[in-house]
C-alpha positions in Angstrom: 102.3 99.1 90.4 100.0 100.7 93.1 101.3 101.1 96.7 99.6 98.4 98.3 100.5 95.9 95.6 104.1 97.3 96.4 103.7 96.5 99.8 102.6 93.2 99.5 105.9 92.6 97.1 108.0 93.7 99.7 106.5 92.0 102.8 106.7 88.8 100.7 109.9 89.3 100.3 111.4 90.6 103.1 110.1 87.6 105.6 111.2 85.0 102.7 114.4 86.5 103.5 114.2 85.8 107.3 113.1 82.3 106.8 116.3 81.8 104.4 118.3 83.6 106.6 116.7 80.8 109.3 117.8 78.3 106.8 121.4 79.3 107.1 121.5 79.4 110.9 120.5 76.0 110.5 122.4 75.0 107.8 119.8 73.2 105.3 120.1 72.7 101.9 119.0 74.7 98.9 115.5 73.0 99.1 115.4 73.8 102.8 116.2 77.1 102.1 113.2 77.9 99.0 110.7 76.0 101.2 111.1 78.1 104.9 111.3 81.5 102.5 107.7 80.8 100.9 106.7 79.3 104.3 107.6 82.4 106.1 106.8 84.8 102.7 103.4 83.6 101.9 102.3 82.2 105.3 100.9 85.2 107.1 99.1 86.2 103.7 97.4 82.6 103.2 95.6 82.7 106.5 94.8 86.4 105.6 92.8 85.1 102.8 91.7 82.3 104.7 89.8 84.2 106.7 88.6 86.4 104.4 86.9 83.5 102.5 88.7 84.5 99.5 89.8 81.5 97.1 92.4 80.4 95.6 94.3 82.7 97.8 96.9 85.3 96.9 99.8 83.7 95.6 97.7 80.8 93.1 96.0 83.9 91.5 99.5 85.3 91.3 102.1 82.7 90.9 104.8 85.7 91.1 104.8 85.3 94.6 106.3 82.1 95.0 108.8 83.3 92.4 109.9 85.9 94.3 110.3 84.1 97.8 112.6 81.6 95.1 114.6 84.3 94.1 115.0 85.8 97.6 116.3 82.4 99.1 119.1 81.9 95.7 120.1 85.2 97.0 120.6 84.7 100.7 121.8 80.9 100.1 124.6 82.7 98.2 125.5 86.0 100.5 124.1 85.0 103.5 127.7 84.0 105.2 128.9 87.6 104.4 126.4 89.0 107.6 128.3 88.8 111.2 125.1 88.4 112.8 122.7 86.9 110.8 120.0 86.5 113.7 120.5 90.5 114.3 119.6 90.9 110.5 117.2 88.4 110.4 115.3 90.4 113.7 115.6 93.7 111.9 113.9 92.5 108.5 111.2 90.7 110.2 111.0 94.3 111.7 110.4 95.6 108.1 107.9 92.8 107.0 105.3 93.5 110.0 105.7 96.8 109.2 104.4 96.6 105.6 102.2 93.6 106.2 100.4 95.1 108.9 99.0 98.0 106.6 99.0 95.5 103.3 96.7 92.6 106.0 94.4 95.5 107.4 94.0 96.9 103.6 92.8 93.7 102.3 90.5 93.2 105.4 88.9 97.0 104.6 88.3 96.2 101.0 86.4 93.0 101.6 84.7 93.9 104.3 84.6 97.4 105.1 84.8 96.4 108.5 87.9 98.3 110.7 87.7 95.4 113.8 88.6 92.8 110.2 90.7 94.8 109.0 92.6 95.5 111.8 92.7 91.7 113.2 93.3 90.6 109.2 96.2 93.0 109.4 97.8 92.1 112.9 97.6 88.2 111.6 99.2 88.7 107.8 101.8 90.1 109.5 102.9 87.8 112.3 101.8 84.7 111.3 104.6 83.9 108.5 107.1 84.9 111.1 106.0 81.9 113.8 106.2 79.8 111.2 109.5 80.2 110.5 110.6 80.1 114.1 108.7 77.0 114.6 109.6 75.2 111.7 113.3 76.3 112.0 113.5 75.7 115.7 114.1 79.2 116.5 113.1 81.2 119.7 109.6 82.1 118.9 109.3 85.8 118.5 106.1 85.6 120.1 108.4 84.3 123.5 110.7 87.3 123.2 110.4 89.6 126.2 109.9 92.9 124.2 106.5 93.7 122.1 106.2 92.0 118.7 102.3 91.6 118.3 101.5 95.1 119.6 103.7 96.7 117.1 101.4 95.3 113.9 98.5 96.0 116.4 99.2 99.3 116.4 100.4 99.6 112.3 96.8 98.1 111.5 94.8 100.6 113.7 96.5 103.6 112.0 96.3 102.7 109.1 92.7 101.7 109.2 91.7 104.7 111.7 93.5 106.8 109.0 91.9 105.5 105.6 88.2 105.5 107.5 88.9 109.4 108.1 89.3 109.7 104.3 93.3 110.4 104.7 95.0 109.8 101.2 95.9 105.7 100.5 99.6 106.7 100.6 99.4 108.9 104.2 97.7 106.0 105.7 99.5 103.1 104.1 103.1 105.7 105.3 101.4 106.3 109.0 100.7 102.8 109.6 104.0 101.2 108.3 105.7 104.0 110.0 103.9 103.7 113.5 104.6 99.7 113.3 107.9 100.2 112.7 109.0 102.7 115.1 107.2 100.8 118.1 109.6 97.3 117.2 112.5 99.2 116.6 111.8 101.1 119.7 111.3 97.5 121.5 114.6 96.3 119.7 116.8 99.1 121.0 115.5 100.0 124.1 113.5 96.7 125.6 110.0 97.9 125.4 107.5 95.4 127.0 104.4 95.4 129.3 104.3 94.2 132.6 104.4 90.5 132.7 102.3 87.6 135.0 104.2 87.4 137.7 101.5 86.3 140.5 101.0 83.0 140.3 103.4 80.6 137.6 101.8 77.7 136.3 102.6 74.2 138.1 104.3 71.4 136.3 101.9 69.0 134.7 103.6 66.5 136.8 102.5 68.0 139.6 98.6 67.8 138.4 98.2 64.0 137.1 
């Protein structure tokens, strides 16, 4: 297996393990559980391929993936209750997703276009989209509406990564910068509250207030 196909293994199946883990915060079913891990496993890939043009997308070439996110959601159905928090674990493996999605989303975007703006927006959106799916369809807080930086962090994965490959840096010491760089900037934002400076001038009035 080559390290990008690795990475897009373990992206899938690391955010169909938040969206099960969203499952059991919820309490759903078994079929509750399979569907938000392939929502949340396969969603931020499907619009990557969307937007690359390429069909059938990903995971109808390759079938394996939808296994995968099945396998991941038998396992957390069954061991799931053994986690104290499971919305602490479920924030730290989304961590590790967007991490490895970022670089798998902007590698994708390079090879079919051999554009670095693609690759780097194809790589920000494989790896956030899955993960407001899940908190939308599970009823979550979006991570998008938590205070510290989510979006930034596979911002800045994808522009490593991509900044690195175009400068002819080895697959693996791009692919290892840009998973690393996303990763330490979330876990960074976990632990110590990074954000940027919010809108405070003016708030929005109530629509109330304008009909």
């Amino acid at each position: 297996m080559t390290l990008l196909g690795f990475l897009d293994y373990a992206g899938v199946a690391v955010f169909a393990a938040t969206g099960a883990l969203a499952a059991s915060r919820k309490q759903l079913d078994f079929i509750g559980f399979m569907f938000l891990a392939a929502v949340t496993g396969i969603g931020g890939g499907t619009l990557r391929d969307l937007v690359l043009g390429r069909a059938p997308v990903f995971w109808v070439l390759n079938p394996t993936f939808i296994l995968v996110c099945v396998s991941v959601a038998i396992l957390v159905f069954f061991t799931a209750h053994l986690f104290e928090s499971r919305y602490r674990l479920l924030i730290w493996l989304d961590a590790i997703g967007l991490s490895a999605y970022c670089v798998m989303g902007a590698a994708k975007g390079l090879a079919a276009t051999g554009s670095p703006t693609v690759a780097i927006v194809t790589g920000t959106l494989t790896a956030t989209f899955g993960g407001i799916l899940r908190d939308l369809l599970a009823g979550e807080p979006s991570v998008l509406l938590r205070p510290e930086v989510y979006i930034t962090c596979a911002l800045a994965g994808a522009c490593v990564f991509t900044a690195a490959n175009t400068m002819g840096f080895p697959l693996y010491a791009a692919s290892a910068a840009g998973v690393t760089t996303a990763f330490a900037i979330r876990s960074g934002a976990l632990i110590f509250g990074w954000t940027f400076p919010r809108y405070r001038t003016r708030p929005g009035r109530p629509p109330e207030d304008i009909l």
